[in-house]
NUKOLFI-449376 format. One line per field, with one value per residue (C-alpha): residue in three letters; x, y, z. Coordinates in steps of 0.05 Angstrom, whole numbers. Layout:
BEGIN
aa ALA ...
c1 X ...
c2 Y ...
c3 Z ...
END
This chain:
BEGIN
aa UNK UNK UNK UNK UNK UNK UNK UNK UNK UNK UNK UNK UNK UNK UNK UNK UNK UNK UNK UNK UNK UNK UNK UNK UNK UNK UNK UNK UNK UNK UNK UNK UNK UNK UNK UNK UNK UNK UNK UNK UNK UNK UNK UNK UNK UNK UNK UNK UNK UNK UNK UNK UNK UNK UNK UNK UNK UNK UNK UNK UNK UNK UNK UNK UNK UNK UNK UNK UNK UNK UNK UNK UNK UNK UNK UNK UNK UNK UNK UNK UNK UNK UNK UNK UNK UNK UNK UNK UNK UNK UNK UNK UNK UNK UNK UNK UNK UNK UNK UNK UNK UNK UNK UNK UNK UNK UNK UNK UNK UNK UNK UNK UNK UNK UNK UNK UNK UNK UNK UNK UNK UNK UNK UNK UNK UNK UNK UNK UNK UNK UNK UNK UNK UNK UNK UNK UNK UNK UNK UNK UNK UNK UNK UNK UNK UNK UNK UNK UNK UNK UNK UNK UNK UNK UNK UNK UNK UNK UNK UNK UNK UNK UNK UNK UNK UNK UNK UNK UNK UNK UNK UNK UNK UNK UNK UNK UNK UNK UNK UNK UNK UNK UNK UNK UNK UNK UNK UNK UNK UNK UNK UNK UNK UNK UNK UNK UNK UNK UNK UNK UNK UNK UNK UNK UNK UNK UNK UNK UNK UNK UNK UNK UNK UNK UNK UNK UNK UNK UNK UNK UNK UNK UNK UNK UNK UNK UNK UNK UNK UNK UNK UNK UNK UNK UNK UNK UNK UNK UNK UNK UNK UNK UNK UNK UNK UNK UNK UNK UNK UNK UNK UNK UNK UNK UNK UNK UNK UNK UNK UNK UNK UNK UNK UNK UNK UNK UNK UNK UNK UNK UNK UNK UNK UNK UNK UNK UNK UNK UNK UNK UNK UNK UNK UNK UNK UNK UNK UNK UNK UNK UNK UNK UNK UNK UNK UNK UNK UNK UNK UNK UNK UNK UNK UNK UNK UNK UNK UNK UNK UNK UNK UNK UNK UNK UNK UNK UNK UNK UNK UNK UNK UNK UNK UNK UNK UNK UNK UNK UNK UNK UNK UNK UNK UNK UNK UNK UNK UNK UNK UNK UNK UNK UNK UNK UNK UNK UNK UNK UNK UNK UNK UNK UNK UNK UNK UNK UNK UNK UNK UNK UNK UNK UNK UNK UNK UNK UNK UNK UNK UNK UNK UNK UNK UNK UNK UNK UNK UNK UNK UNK UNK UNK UNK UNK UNK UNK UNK UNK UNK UNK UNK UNK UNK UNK UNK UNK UNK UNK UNK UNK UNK UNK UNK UNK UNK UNK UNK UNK UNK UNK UNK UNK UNK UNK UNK UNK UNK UNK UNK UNK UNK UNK UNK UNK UNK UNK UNK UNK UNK UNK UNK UNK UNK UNK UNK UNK UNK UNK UNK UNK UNK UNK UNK UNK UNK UNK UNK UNK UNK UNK UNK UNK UNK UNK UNK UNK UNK UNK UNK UNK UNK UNK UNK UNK UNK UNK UNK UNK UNK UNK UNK UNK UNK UNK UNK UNK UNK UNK UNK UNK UNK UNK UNK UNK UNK UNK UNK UNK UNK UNK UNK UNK UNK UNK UNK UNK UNK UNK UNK UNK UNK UNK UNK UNK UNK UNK UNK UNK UNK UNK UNK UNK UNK
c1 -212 -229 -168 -174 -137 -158 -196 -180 -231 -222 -305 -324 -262 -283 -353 -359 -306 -238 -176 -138 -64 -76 -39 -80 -26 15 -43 -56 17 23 -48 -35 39 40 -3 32 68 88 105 133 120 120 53 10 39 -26 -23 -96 -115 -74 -106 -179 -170 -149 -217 -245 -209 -221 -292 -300 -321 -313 -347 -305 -248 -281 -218 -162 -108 -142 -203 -165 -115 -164 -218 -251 -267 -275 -308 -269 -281 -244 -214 -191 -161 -143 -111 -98 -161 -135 -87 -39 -12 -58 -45 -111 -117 -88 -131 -193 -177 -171 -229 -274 -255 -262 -328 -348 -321 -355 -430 -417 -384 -393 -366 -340 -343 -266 -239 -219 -157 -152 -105 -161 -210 -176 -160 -230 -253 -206 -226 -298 -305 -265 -316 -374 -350 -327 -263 -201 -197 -161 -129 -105 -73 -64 -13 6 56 29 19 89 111 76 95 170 188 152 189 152 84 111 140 75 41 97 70 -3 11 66 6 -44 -3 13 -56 -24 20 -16 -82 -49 -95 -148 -119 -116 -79 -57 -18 8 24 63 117 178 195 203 242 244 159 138 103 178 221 165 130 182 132 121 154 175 169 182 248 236 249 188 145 178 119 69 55 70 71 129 146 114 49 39 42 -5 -56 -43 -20 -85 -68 7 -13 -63 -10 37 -13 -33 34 55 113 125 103 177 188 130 154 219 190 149 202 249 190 168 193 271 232 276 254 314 378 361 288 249 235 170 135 101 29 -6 43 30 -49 -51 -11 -49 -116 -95 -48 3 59 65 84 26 60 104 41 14 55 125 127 166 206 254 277 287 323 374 393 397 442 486 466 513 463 497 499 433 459 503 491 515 481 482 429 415 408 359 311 297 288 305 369 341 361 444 419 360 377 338 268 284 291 230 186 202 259 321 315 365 406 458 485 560 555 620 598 519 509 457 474 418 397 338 282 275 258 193 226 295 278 217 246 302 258 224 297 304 265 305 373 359 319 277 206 155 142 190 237 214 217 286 314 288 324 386 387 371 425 471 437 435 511 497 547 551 470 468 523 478 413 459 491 419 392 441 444 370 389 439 396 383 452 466 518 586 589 626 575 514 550 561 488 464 510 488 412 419 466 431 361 405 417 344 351 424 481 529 593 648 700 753 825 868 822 761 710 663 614 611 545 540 486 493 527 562 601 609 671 663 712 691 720 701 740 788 792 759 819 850 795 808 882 853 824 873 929 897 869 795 774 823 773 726 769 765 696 647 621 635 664 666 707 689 717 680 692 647 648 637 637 585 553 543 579 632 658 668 700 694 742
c2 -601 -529 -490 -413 -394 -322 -308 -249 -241 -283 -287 -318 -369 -393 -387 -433 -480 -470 -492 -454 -454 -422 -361 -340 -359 -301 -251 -259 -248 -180 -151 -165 -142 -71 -31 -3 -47 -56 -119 -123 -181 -206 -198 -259 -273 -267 -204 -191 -244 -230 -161 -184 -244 -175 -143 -210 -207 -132 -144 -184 -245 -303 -345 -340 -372 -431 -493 -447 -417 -366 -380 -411 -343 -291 -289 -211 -202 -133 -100 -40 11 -7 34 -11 30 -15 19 -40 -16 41 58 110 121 176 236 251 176 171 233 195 129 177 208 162 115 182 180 116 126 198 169 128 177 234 298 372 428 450 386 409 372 287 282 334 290 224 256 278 206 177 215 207 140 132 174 149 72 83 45 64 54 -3 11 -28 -5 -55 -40 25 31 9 85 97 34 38 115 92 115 176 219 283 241 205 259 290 222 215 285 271 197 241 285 218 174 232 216 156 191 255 211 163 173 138 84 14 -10 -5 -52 -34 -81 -69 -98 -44 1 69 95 171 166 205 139 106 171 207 150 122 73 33 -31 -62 -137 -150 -189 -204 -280 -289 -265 -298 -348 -302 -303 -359 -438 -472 -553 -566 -527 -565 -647 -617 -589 -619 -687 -714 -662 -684 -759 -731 -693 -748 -801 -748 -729 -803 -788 -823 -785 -771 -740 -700 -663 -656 -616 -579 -558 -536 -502 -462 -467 -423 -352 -339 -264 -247 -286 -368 -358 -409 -433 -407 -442 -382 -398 -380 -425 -478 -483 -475 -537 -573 -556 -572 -631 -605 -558 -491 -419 -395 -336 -321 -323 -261 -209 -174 -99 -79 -30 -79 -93 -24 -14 -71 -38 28 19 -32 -83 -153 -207 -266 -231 -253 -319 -293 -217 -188 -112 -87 -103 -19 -22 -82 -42 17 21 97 82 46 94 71 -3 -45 -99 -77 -67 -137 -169 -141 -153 -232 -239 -251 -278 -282 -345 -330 -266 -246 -228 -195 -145 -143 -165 -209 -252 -262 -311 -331 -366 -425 -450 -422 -348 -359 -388 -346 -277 -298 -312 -248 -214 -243 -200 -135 -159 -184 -194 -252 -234 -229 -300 -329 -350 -419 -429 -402 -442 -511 -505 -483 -551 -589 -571 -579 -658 -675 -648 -590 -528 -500 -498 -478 -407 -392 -386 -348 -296 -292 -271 -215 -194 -165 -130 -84 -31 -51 -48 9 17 -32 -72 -123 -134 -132 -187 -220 -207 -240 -298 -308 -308 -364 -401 -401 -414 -477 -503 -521 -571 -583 -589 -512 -501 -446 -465 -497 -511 -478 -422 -397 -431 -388 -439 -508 -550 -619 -677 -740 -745 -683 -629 -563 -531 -449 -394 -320 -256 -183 -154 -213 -267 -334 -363 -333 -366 -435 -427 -407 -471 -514 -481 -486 -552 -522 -589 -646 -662 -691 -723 -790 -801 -826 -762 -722 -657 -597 -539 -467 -405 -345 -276 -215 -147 -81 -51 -92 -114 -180 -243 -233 -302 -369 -433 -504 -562
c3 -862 -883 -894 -880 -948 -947 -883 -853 -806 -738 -720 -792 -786 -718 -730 -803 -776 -813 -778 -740 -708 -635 -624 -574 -522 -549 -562 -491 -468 -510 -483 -409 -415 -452 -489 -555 -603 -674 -717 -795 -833 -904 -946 -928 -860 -825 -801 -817 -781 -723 -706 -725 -666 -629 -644 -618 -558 -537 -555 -509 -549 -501 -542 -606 -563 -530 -529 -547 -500 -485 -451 -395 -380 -387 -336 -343 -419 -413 -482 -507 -560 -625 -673 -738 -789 -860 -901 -952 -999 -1032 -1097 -1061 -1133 -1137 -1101 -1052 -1039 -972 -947 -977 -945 -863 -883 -897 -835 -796 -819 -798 -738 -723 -735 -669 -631 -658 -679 -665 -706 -689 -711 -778 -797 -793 -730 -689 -715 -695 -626 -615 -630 -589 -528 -541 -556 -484 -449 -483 -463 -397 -427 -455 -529 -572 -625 -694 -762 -814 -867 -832 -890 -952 -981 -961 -1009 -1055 -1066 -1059 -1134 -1123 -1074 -1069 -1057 -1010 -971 -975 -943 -891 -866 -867 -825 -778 -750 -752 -712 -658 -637 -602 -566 -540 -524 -486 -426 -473 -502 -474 -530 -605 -653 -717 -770 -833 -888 -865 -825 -836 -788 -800 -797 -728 -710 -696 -682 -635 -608 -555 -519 -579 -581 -652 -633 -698 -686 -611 -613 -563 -619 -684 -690 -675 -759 -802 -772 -740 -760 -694 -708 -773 -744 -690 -735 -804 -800 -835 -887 -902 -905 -963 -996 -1004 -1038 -1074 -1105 -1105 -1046 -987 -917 -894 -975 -980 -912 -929 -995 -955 -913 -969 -1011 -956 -883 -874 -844 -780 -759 -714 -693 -663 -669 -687 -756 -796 -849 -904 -884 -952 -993 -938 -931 -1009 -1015 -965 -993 -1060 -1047 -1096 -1089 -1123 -1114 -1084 -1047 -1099 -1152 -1116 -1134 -1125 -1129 -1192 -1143 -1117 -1188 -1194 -1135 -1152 -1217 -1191 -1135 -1191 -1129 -1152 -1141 -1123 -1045 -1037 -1025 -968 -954 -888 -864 -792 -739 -749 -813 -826 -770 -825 -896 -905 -930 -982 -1035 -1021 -1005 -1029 -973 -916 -952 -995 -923 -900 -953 -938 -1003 -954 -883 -827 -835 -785 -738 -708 -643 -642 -705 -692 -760 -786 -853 -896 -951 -986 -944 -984 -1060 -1081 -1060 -1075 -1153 -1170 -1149 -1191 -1245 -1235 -1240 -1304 -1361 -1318 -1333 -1400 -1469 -1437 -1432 -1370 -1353 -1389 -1354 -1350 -1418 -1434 -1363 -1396 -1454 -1421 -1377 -1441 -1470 -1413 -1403 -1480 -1486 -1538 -1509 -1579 -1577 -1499 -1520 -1580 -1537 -1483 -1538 -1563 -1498 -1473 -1555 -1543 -1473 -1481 -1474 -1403 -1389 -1330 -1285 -1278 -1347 -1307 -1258 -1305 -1336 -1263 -1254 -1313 -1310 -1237 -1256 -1309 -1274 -1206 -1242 -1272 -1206 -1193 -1244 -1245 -1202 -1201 -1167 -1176 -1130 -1136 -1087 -1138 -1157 -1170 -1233 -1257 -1278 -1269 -1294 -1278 -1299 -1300 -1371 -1381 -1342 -1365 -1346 -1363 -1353 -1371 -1393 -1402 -1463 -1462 -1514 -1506 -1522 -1459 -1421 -1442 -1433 -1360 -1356 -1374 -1327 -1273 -1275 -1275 -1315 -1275 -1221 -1279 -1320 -1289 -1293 -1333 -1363 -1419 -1399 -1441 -1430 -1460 -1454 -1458 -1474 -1461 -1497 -1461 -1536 -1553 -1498 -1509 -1520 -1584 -1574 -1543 -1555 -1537 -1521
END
């Protein structure tokens, strides 16, 4: 089986015989039932894809969908004039870039259907296009923006660019509105939205689908899309890795299925991580592997965001539509760049609780966290994690508090904000990183445990304090019976108090029972 690991473009996948998931069901339903629309997704979702097989359709290319849905539902296959604008090539770093990237699409578009002399800004150009390449057709136009928003992100730590872009893409998208008479239909794609962009607050006829549950497998693959298409391809995977059938799911599913986009939707497996695995019959962080934007780390630490609410964050269905508050709250642009998904909703609040998807996004954005919050280095997290569990699994707590003073000793400079909650930060990071490998809790009946590590041999029993004494932490422990619900084991359980210094800021001591 050829798996379409980067194909982008709908007529080469059909035409050189990759696999492909039909979605043509749905492609069908949003063409025939309105005409302007716009969808978030994470990076790598498919959305590429998605509006090329609309360039097929409104092309008129019957023959690129011969066997799929939709040969059967459409019967005209009328060709329309396309206008696909990508806007995915280009550094927006540099100011000029985003007028570069118009302009030379504009151009493209203008040697087909030509030009007029008092078109001299990019909207009056678009517009004229628009209406001529209606006229010129004898159809209305289609329309399709990929990455509508990508020099709006990537400008994010640059305010007065981006201000300067969200002008220049206000008059641009206009053209949608005020040429309606044209247009058959348009679909943009993108990673957020930004509400206060004229495409969302002028443009009242386009509808965000992007958490419309009838749409929440229109990217990604569902459980049931997988056995349907892939089943050849899991039975491979799990001789391959030396797992049973039923095993080699069930780490699928955890590695990469948990995207719900909207409240009871469906279930969505991350389709790069997924055909990746398949085509190399081993797992990995394929997704992951291709990059986070350094801004959400910055946007953590500069809002002094505590981390362990990824695990269980709750925002308002408002606020997870737009990512202009951003600035006052990182959550909404985390969620839609495919870090947090929705893992629950109250009806009686509108609010969504979110969480991380599953293990290849909850454990390598925490490891990407890591070298922010402390003295551990850019991919080396890995390292420093290992010999934290070693410790913990060989019984060495003096050895596993030297290599934790160690680490925060060489960070102070990156502490900001709350000293408590850099120190909550930190300690979640390790001790969530842990749990991969090793079994964590923190609560108990009669009060809260800050850490508790647990292997087969040896239990860890932590309590920690900022500018207290150790001594008062292991007096903590004791009282309140922290330890008792290990004591009749097997194992070997250690008990350390630790105490943190805002003076210092670092560990100053610790000590073990």
């Amino acid at each position: 089986m050829r798996y379409p690991i980067g194909i982008q473009d709908f007529q080469k996948l059909r035409e050189l015989g990759y696999a492909y998931v039909d979605k043509t069901a749905l492609v069908y339903k949003l063409a025939d039932s309105g005409n302007y629309y716009f969808l978030s997704r994470p990076r790598r979702f498919g959305k590429s894809l998605l509006l090329s097989t609309f360039e097929a359709y409104f092309s008129g290319r019957r023959d690129l969908f011969e066997g799929l849905a939709i040969e059967s539902l459409e019967h005209k296959w009328t060709k329309h004039p396309i206008l696909h604008l990508d806007l995915n090539t280009e550094n927006y770093r540099e100011r000029g870039s985003l007028e570069r990237r118009l302009n030379n699409t504009l151009l493209l578009w203008e040697q087909t259907y030509g030009s007029f002399a008092g078109e001299t800004s990019l909207a009056l150009r678009f517009e004229g296009i628009v209406r001529r390449a209606c006229e010129q057709a004898g159809e209305r136009v289609v329309i399709l923006v990929d990455e509508y928003d990508k020099p709006l992100l990537q400008t994010v730590d640059t305010p007065e660019l981006q201000e300067e872009y969200r002008n220049a893409l206000k008059a641009f998208y206009s053209v949608l509105k005020t040429q309606d008479r044209y247009i058959r239909f348009a679909f943009l794609t993108g990673v957020t939205k930004f509400g206060k962009v004229s495409v969302f607050s002028d443009l009242n006829n386009l509808n965000d689908i992007s958490m419309d549950r009838r749409y929440a497998a229109l990217c990604g693959i569902t459980e049931a899309e997988i056995h349907a298409n892939f089943e050849q391809g899991l039975h491979e995977l799990a001789e391959a890795c030396g797992m049973t059938y039923d095993g080699a799911c069930d780490k699928l599913r955890r590695m990469y299925d948990g995207y719900h986009f909207g409240h009871g939707t469906v279930g969505v497996y991350n389709p790069f991580s997924l055909l990746n695995t398949l085509d190399r019959q081993s797992f990995g962080s394929y997704w992951f592997e291709t990059g986070t934007p350094t801004f959400l780390a910055r946007l953590l630490q500069e809002t002094d965001y505590r981390l362990d609410n990824l695990q269980q964050e709750q925002v308002s269905a408002d606020l997870l539509g737009s990512v202009d508050s951003m600035s006052v709250n990182p959550v909404p642009v985390i969620y839609q760049s495919g870090y947090l998904t929705v893992k629950g909703y109250d009806e009686e609040f509108k609010a969504y609780t979110l969480g991380f998807p599953n293990d290849e996004v909850g454990e390598g954005f925490l490891k990407y966290l890591l070298p922010f919050y402390s003295s551990v280095g850019e991919n080396k997290a890995d390292f420093f994690i290992q010999n934290f569990v070693r410790d913990v699994r060989q019984g060495r707590p003096g050895s596993f508090m030297e290599r934790l003073q160690a680490m925060l000793a060489g960070s102070d400079y990156r502490v900001a904000g709350d000293m408590e909650k850099y120190f909550q930060n930190v300690m979640y990071i390790v001790f969530r990183l842990m749990g991969f490998y090793v079994e964590v809790e923190r609560a108990t009946s009669r009060g809260r445990i800050d850490v508790v590590l647990q292997t087969r041999d040896n239990v860890c029993v932590m309590e920690l304090k900022l500018d207290g004494s150790a001594a008062e932490a292991l007096r903590q422990i004791g009282e309140r019976g922290y330890a008792a619900p290990f004591a009749a084991g097997r194992r070997r359980v250690w008990r350390i108090g630790v105490a943190f210094s805002s003076a210092t800021r670092g560990i100053s001591e610790w000590l073990v029972e």
